[in-house]
Phi, psi and omega in degrees: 000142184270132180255183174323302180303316176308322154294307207280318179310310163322304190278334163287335162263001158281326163310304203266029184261115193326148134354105205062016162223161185233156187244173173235172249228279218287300155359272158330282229273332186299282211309000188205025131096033185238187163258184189289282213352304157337277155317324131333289163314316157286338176273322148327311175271320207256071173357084189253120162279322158301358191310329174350288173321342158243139216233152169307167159255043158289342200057055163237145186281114173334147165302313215241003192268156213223152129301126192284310190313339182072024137253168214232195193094345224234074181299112188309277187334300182293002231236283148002290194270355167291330166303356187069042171262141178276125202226128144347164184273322194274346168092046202254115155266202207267127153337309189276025166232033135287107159303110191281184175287334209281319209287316211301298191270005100008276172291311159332314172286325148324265122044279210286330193286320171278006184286156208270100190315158192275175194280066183231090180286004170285341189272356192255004189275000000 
């Protein structure tokens, strides 16, 4: 079952995605043990200011992807290449800026490490 953290993992690494790269839908879903559809759902729903960065992993912008605010006007392709991803006439970006699940729990792991520990002063009783 996917949980809160689990999500939350998402949208910080997705947030946290270097410069000149992109992530997949199918990535995403490895890394934390769900599917793309989901995940999907979540770059759609869950205010990812970055969702733009995830892609089929053809690197093309989904059929099914949305602006979570619902406006539109907003070219996905130019969006890419202003982050410095290389993008096609055709809309395709280059495989070799794509962060795999391996780059994913890496950076994920990077991530935990600054993250603050929780507060547990119960263990300590």
């Amino acid at each position: 079952m996917t949980t809160e953290r689990d999500w939350e993992r998402v949208r910080r690494v997705v947030e946290a995605l270097p410069e000149g790269t992109w992530t997949s839908y199918g990535d995403l879903a490895e890394l934390i043990g769900t599917g793309p559809r989901q995940v999907g759902a979540y770059m759609r729903d869950g205010n990812v200011t970055r969702a733009y960065r995830v892609l089929t992993a053809g690197g093309t912008v989904s059929e099914g992807f949305r602006w979570a605010d619902g406006r539109t006007g907003r070219d996905v392709p130019d969006l890419l290449r202003a982050d410095g991803v290389t993008v096609t006439a055709k809309g395709r970006a280059d495989q070799s800026q794509r962060m795999s699940v391996y780059d994913l729990k890496l950076l994920a792991a990077e991530l935990d490490e600054d993250e603050p520990a929780p507060d547990d002063e119960e263990d300590w009783k």
